[in-house]
DOKE-309275 format. One record per residue (C-alpha): residue in three letters; x, y, z. Coordinates in steps of 0.001 Angstrom, whole numbers, padded with zeros to 6 digits, always signed. Example, Ala and Ser with C-alpha at 12.3 -4.5 7.8 and 13.67 -1.06 7.14 Angstrom:
<recs>
Ala+012300-004500+007800 Ser+013670-001060+007140 
</recs>
This chain:
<recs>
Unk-017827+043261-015945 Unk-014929+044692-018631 Unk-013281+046415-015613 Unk-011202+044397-012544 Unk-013232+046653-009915 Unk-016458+045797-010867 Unk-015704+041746-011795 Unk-018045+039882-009994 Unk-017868+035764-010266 Unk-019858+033388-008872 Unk-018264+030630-006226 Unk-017629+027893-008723 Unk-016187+030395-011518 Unk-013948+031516-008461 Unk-012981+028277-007211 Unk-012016+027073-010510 Unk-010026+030300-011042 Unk-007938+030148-008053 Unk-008004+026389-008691 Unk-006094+027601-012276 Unk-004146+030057-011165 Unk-000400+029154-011035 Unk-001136+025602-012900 Unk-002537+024119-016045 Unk-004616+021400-016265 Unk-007257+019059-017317 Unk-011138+019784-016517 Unk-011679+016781-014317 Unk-008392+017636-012360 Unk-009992+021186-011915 Unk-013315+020051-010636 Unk-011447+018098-008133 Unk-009142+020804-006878 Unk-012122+023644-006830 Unk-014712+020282-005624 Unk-017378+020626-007909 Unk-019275+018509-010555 Unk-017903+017783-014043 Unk-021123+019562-015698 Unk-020723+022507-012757 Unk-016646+023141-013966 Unk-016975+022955-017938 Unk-019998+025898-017195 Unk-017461+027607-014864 Unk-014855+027406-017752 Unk-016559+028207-020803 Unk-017994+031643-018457 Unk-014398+032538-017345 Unk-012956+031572-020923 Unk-015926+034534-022322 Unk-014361+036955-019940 Unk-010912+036219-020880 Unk-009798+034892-017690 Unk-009092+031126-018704 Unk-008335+029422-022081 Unk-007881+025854-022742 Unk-004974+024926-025570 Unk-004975+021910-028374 Unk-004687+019314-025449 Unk-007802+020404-024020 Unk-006012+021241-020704 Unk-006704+024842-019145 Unk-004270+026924-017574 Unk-005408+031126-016210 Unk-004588+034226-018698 Unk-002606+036807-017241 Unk-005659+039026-016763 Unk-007147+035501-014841 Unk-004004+035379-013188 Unk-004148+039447-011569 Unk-007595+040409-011369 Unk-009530+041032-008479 Unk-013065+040036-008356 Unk-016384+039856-005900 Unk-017758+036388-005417 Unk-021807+035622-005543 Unk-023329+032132-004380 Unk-024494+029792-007181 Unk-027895+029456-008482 Unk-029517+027609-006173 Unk-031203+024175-007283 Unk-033442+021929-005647 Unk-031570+018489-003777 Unk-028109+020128-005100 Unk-026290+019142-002073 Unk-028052+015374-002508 Unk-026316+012123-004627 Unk-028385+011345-007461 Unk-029441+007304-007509 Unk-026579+006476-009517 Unk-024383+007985-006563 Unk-026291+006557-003951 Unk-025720+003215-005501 Unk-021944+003800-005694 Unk-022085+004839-001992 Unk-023433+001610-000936 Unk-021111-000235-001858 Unk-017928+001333-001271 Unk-018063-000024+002578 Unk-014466-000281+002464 Unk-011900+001640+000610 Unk-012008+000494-003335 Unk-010615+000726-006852 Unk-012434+002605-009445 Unk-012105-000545-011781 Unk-013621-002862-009032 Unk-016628-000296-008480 Unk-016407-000443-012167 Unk-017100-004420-012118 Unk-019621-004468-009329 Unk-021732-001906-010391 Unk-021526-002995-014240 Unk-020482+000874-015835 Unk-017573+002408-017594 Unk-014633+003027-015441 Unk-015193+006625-017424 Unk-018694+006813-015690 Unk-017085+005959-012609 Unk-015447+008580-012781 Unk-017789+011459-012913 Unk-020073+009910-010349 Unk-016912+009859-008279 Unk-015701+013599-008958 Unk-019537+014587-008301 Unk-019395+013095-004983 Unk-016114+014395-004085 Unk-017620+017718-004508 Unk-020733+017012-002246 Unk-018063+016080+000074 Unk-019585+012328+000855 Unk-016255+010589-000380 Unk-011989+010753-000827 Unk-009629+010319-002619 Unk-006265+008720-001933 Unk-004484+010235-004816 Unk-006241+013977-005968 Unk-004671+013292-009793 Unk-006030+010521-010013 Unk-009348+009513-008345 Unk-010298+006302-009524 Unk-006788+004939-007594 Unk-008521+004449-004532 Unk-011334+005441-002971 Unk-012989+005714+000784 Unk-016185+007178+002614 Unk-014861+010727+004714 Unk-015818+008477+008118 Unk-013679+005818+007084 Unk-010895+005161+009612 Unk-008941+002828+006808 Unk-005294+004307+007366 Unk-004721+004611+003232 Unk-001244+004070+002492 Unk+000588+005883-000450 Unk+001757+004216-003651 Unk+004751+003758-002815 Unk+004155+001849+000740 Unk+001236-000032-001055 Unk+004424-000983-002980 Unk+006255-002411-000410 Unk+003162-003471+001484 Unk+002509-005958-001414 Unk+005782-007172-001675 Unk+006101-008737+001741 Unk+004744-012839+001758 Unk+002734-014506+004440 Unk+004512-017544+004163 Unk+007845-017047+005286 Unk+010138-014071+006097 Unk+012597-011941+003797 Unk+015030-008791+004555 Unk+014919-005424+003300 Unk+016914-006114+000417 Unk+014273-008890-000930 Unk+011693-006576-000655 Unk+013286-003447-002370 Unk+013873-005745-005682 Unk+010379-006940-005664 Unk+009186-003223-004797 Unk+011914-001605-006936 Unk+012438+000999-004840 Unk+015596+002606-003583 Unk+017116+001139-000379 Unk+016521+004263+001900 Unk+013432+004675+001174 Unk+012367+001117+001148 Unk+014071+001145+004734 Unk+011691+004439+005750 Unk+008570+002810+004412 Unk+009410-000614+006505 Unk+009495+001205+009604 Unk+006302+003247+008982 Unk+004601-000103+008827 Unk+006320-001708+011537 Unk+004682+001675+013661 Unk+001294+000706+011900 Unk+001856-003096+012464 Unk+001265-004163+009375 Unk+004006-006068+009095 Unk+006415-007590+011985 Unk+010310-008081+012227 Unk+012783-010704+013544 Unk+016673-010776+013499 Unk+018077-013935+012216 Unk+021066-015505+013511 Unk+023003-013819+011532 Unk+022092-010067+012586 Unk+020111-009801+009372 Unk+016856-008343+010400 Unk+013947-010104+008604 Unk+010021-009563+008091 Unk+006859-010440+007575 Unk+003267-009966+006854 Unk+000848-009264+009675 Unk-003152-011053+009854 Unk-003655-006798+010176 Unk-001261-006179+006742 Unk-002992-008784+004991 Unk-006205-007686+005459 Unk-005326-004100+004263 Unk-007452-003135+001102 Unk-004469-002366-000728 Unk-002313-005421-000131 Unk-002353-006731-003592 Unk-003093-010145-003927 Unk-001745-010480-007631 Unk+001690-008188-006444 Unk+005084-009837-006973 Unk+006385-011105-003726 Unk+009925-010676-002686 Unk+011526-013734-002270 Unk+013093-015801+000629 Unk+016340-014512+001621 Unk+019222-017710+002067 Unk+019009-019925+004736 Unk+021894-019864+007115 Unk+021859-023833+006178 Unk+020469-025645+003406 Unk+021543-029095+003179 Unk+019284-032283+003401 Unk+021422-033939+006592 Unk+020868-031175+008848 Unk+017301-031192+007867 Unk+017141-034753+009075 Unk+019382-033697+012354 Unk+016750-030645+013196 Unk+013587-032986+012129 Unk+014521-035571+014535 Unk+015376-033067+017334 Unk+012272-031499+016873 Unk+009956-034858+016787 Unk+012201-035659+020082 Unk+011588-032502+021852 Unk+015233-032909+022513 Unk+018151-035491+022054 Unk+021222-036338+023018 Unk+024125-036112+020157 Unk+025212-039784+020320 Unk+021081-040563+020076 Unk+020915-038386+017077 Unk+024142-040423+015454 Unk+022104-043450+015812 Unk+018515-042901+014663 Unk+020241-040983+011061 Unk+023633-043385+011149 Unk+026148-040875+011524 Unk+029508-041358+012743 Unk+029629-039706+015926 Unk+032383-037817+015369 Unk+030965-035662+012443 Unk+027659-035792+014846 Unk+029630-033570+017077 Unk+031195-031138+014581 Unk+027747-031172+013074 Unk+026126-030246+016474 Unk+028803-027532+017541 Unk+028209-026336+014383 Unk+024330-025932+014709 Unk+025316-024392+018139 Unk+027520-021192+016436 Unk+024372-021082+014563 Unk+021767-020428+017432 Unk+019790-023357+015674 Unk+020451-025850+018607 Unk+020965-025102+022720 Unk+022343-027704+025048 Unk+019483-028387+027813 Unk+022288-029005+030648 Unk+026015-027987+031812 Unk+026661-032141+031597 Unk+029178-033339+029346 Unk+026310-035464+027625 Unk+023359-033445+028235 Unk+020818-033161+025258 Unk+020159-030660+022719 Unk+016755-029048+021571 Unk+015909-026624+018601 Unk+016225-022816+019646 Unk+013413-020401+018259 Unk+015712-019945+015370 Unk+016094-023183+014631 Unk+012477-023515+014632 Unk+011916-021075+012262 Unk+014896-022225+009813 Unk+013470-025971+010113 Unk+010123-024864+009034 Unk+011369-022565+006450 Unk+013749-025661+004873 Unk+010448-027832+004921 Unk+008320-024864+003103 Unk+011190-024987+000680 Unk+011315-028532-000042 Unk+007779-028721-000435 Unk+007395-025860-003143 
</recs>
């Protein structure tokens, strides 16, 4: 086996070779790249390391010598053993409960083990092919069953994802501060999850386009309940009177300006400035082409009114 025509490996020394080849890294990064078991890839190592074709340095991270890096070789199966291709009971346990996508620290919790045991069972079963990963460097981010039809989202859309509130609705600028992400690609990631409907959007009166949290997005595995939210962006109005004027409207169904003036005892002059006002707005629609005709609460106004009571009662 000295010479390069006559190097023969078997299929996990090759796959962790070509798995080597052009990169350096650690032993449980290999066995993911080349799929095999922890105990399966130090074995492949230490073999190619005794024909000078790999070496590991100080950090304990591996990386192809240049004769690893040239050579041509003929590959053999493995040694075959009995229920290889099978999850031992510790896996099988594992596999039970993952019926949705999970963290390695929850599985961690649940199943009472180290997150470091987690771990191997997890790179074992990667290799048998009966689970993946949503990040290959790092497996215990999140993990799924291969017939899992959970759409996984990266980091940085989980990001964004968990920035966006059920309660009420916030812009694109909101979100990227809670996120802290740049502002293009904040914008690309909100528009991937419009397509996915995870979240939904609105314009406000004011062209600004605003969003918010669908039942779909808040069921997602990785919406984090713990994430910072972004906040509420500023109303278009804010102050207690017109509170009072878009409360009564609303308990009304719809009122007439002088009526309004009355129940809150406002002169009716500033009524009407008030109300013309609210018009610009979109908040409030005249229901009638009379001179007196009464006003109800557009869907805008709606929103704002419950948005101002949300606020007051925080």
């Amino acid at each position: 086996m000295s010479h390069a025509q006559n190097l023969v490996l078997t299929e996990s020394q090759a796959a962790c070779l070509i798995a080597l080849r052009g990169r350096t890294d650690s032993q449980p990064k290999i066995a993911i790249e080349a799929k095999l078991a922890l105990a399966k890839t130090a074995t492949a190592l230490r073999a190619l390391a005794r024909l000078g074709l790999a070496e590991d340095d100080q950090t304990k991270r591996w990386h192809a010598t240049l004769r690893g890096k040239t050579c041509h070789f003929e590959t053999v199966p493995d040694r075959a053993r009995r229920n290889n291709r099978l999850p031992d009971p510790s896996g099988r346990r594992l596999l039970e409960l993952l019926d949705r996508p999970m963290r390695g620290r929850e599985i961690a919790e649940k199943l009472q083990i180290t997150r470091q045991r987690v771990r191997e069972l997890l790179i074992k079963l990667h290799a048998l092919g009966c689970v993946n990963f949503g990040d290959l460097q790092d497996p215990s981010w999140i993990v799924m069953r291969p017939d899992d039809k959970t759409c996984l989202l990266s980091r940085d859309e989980e990001r964004v994802l968990s920035a966006i509130p059920r309660e009420y609705t916030t812009d694109a600028t909101k979100i990227r501060l809670a996120a802290r992400l740049p502002e293009i690609k904040t914008q690309q990631i909100l528009e991937r999850l419009l397509i996915s409907r995870f979240i939904e959007a609105s314009d406000e009166s004011r062209g600004n386009r605003v969003y918010r949290i669908t039942i779909a997005g808040s069921k997602h595995p990785q919406y984090s309940q713990s994430a910072r939210r972004a906040q509420a962006p500023r109303l278009p109005v804010e102050s207690d009177r017109i509170h009072q004027v878009l409360s009564a409207i609303l308990d009304s169904g719809e009122l007439r300006i002088r009526d309004v003036s009355t129940a809150l005892r406002i002169p009716n002059q500033s009524m009407n400035a008030l109300m013309q006002c609210l018009k610009r707005k979109r908040l409030v629609k005249k229901n009638g082409q009379q001179l007196h005709s009464p006003y109800s609460l557009t869907a805008q106004g709606l929103a704002t009114l419950a948005e101002m009571t949300r606020r007051r009662a925080v």
